[in-house]
TITORGU-922051 format. One line per 8 residues: number of its first residue (from 1); for each residue x, y, z of C-alpha. Coordinates in nm, 2 decimals, decimal comma. Each point is the difference from the previous one (the first is absolute). Last residue first. Layout:
<torlums>
NUM) X Y Z  ...
</torlums>
This chain:
<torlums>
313) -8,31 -1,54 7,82  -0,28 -0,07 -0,35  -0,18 0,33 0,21  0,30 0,13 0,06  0,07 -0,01 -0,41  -0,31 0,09 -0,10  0,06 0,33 0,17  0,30 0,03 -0,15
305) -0,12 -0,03 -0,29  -0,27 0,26 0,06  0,28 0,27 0,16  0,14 0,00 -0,34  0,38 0,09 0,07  0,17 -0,24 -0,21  -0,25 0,09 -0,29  0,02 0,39 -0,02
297) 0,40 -0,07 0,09  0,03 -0,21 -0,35  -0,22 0,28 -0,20  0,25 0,25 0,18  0,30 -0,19 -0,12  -0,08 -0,05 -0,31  -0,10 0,39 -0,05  0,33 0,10 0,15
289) 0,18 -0,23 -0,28  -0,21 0,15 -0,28  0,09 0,30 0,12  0,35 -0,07 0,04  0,03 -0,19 -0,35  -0,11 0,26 -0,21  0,16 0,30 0,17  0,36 -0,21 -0,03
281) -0,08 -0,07 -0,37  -0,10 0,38 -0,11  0,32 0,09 0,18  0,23 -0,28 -0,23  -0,19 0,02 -0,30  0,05 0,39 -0,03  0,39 0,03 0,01  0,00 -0,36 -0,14
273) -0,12 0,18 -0,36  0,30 0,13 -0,06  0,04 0,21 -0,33  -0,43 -0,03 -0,08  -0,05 0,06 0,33  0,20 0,31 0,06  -0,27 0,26 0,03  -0,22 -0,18 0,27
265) 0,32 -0,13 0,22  -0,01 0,35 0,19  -0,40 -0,04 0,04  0,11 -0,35 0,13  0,27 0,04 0,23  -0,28 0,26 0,16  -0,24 -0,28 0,07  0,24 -0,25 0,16
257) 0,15 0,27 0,23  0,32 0,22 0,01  0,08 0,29 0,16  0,19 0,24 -0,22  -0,24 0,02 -0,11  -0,43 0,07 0,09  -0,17 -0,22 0,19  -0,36 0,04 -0,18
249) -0,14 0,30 -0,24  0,21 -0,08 -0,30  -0,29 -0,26 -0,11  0,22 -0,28 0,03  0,05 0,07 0,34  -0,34 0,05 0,04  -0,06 -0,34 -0,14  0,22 -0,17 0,18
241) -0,15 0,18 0,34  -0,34 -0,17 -0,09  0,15 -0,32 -0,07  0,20 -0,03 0,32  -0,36 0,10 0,17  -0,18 -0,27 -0,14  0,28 -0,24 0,06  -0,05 0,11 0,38
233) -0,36 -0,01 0,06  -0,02 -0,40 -0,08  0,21 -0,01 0,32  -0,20 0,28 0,21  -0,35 -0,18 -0,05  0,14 -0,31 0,11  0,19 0,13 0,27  -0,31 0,22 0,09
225) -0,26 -0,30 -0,03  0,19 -0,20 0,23  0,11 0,25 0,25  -0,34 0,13 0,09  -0,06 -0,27 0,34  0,31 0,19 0,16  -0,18 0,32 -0,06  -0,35 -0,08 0,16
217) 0,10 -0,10 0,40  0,31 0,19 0,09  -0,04 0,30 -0,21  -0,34 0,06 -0,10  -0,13 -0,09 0,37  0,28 0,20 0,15  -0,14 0,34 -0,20  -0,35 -0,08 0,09
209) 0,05 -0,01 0,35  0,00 -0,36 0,18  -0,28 0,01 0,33  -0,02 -0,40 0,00  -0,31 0,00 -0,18  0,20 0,16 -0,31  0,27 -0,29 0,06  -0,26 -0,26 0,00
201) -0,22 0,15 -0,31  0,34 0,00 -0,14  0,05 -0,37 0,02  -0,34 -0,09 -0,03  -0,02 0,11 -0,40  -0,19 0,34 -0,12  0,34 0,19 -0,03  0,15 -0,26 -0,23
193) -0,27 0,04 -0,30  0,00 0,34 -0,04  0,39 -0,02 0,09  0,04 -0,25 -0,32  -0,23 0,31 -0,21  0,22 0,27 0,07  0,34 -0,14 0,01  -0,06 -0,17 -0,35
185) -0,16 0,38 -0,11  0,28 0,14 0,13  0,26 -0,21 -0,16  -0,16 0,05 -0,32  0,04 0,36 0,08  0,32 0,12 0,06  0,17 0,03 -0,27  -0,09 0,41 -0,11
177) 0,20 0,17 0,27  0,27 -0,33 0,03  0,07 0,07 -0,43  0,03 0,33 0,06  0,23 0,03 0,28  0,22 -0,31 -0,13  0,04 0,21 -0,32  0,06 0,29 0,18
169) 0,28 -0,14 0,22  0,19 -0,15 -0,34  -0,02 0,35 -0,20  0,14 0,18 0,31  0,30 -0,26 0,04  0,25 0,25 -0,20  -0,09 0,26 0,31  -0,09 0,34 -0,09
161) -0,35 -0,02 0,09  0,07 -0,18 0,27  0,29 0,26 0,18  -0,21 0,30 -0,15  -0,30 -0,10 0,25  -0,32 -0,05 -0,14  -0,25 0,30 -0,07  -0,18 -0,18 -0,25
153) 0,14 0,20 -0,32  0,31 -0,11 0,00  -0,13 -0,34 -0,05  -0,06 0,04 -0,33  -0,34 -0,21 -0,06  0,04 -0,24 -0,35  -0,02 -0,30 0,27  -0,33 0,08 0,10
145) -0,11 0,05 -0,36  0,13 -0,33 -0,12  -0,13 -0,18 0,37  -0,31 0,10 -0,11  -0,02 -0,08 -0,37  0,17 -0,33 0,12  -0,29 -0,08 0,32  -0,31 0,09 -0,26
137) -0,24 0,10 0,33  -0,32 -0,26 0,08  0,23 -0,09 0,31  0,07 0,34 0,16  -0,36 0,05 -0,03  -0,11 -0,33 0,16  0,26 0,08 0,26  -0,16 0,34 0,08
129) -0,31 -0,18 -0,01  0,10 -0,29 0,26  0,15 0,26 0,20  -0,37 0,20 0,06  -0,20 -0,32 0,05  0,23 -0,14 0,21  0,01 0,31 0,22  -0,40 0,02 -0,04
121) -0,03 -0,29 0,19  0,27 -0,26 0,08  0,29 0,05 0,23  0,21 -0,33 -0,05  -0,03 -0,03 -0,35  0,08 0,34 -0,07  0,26 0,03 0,19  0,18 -0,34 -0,09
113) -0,06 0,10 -0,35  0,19 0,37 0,07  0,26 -0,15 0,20  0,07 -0,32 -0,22  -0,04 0,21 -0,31  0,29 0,30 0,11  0,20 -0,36 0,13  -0,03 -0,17 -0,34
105) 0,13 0,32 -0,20  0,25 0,01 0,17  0,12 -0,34 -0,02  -0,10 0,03 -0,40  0,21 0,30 -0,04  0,25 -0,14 0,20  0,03 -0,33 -0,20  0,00 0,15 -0,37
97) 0,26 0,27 0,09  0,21 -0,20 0,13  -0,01 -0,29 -0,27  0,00 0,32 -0,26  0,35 0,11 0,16  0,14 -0,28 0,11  -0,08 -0,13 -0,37  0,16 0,29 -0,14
89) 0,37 -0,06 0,13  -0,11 -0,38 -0,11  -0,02 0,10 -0,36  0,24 0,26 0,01  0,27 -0,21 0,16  -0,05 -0,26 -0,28  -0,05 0,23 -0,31  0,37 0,18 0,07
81) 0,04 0,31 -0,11  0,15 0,13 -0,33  -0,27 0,27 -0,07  -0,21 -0,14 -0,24  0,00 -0,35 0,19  0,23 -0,27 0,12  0,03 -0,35 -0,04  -0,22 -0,23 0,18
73) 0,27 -0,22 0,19  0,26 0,32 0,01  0,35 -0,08 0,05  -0,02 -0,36 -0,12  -0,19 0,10 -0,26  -0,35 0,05 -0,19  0,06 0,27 -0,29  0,04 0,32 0,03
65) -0,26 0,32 -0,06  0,22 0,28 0,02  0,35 -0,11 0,12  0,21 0,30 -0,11  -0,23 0,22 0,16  0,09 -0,11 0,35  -0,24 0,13 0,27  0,05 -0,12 0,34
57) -0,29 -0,01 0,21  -0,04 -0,36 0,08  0,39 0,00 0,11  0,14 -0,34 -0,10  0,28 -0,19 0,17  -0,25 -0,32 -0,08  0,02 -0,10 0,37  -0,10 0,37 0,10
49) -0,24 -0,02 -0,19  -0,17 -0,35 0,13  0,03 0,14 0,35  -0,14 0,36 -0,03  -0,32 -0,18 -0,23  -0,08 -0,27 0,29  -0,24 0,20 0,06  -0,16 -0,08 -0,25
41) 0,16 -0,31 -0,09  -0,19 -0,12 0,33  -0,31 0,19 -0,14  -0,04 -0,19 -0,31  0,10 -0,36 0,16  -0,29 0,03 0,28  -0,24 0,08 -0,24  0,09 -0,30 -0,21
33) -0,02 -0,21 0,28  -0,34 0,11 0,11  -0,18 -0,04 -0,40  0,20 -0,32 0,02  -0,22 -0,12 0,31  -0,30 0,21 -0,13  0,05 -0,20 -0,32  0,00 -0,33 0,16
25) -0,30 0,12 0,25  0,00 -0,34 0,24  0,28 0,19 0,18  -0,22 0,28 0,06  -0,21 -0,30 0,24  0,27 -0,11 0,16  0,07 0,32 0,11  -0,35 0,08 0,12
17) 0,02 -0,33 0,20  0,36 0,07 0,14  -0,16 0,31 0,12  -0,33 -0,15 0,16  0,15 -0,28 0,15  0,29 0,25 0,16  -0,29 0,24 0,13  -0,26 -0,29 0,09
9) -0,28 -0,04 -0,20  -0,35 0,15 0,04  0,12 0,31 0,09  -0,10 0,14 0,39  -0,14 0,35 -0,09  0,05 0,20 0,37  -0,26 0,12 0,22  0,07 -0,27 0,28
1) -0,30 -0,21 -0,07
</torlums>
């Protein structure tokens, strides 16, 4: 025993297996490629412009609500600007948003679950409430109120405050402060089970601190449940910052994102109805999409399949 978890497959074996596996998924497999396709136009959205000889930002009140063309593939809106570059202009935006909220949130519940797993006792006992309690709170009456704070009133510096990206970093605060727990209670209760196996009772035998235990022997045995856990996180989040947005209390314009495209389409609907379709459709399909996927990665990455798999090797 030299203190270290030896897999039951082989590295390469065991990735081309849990590939193989996701591959089975037919709609995780689309679910992927689709995903892939949204944020490539994404950011993409500089390059695509540019070959249109269109400026996203230019206003032309003569061309309020046109048609399909050439020069513009969804038409424009109220304004005169181009659907298109909106569309995917705002899809970096709540595509960002989306997967660093739910990154950071991860990492604030792989800390505190790995923690509290690892330490026991009354520590457990005392995070495991204060997660209960974050839990048992309504998340969008929360997130509304947080998001209704003026942050010249929290003491932050003038130069964030004042910045046109202010509404985007508070959003990804908020949503990381109050997303962290499923992954914490996954951390918590796999390291429960992980810090009782040979492996560690090796390393702690062999004079390993706490600290390097967690590290080198616990966390690389956490990353299925946390990419799963983070992936069906992320369409989650998307929807929640849509629907700030389309509360007013969101990314706020000029920056653009799925959810405010639709508060400004919300009027107009009746005169062109694509100016709400199109958003509405883009938010559908990514969280359904990031669901797929993480339902596909749940399976792929279910250590008891692969378990029955070295046992069949």
């Amino acid at each position: 025993m030299n203190g270290t978890f030896t897999p039951a497959l082989p590295a390469k074996t065991g990735t081309r297996w849990v590939l193989r596996r996701f591959a089975q998924h037919r709609l995780a497999l689309v679910s992927a490629a689709i995903i892939i396709c949204l944020a490539a136009s994404a950011v993409a959205a500089p390059l695509i412009e540019a070959a249109l000889g269109i400026d996203a930002d230019a206003v032309d009140l003569f061309n309020r609500y046109g048609p399909p063309s050439a020069a513009h593939p969804l038409g424009t809106d109220e304004l005169g600007r181009d659907v298109l570059i909106r569309l995917l202009y705002g899809g970096q935006v709540s595509l960002f948003v989306g997967l660093t909220a739910t990154i950071a949130g991860a990492l604030i519940g792989t800390c505190i679950g790995l923690m509290s797993g690892y330490i026991g006792g009354r520590t457990d006992a005392v995070i495991m409430r204060i997660t209960d309690g974050v839990i048992a709170l309504p998340v969008l009456p929360l997130l509304i109120v947080l998001a209704a704070i003026d942050l010249n009133k929290l003491g932050l510096p003038e130069g964030i405050v004042g910045s046109e990206n202010a509404s985007l970093y508070r959003i990804v605060a908020i949503v990381a402060l109050v997303g962290w727990t499923t992954v914490a209670r996954l951390v918590r209760a796999t390291t429960l089970a992980l810090k009782a196996r040979p492996f560690v009772e090796a390393a702690r035998a062999q004079g390993a601190g706490p600290i390097r235990i967690m590290a080198r022997h616990i966390l690389p045995n956490l990353a299925s449940p946390i990419i799963v856990a983070t992936t069906l996180a992320v369409g989650n989040v998307i929807l929640l910052e849509s629907v700030l947005s389309f509360l007013g209390l969101g990314i706020q314009p000029p920056i653009p994102s799925w959810g405010n495209l639709l508060t400004g389409a919300q009027e107009t609907i009746w005169q062109a109805p694509g100016l709400a379709f199109y958003p509405g459709m883009l938010i559908f399909v990514t969280v359904v999409a990031f669901n797929f996927v993480g339902d596909g990665l749940q399976d792929a990455l279910d250590p008891r399949a692969r378990n029955r798999q070295s046992e069949r090797v």
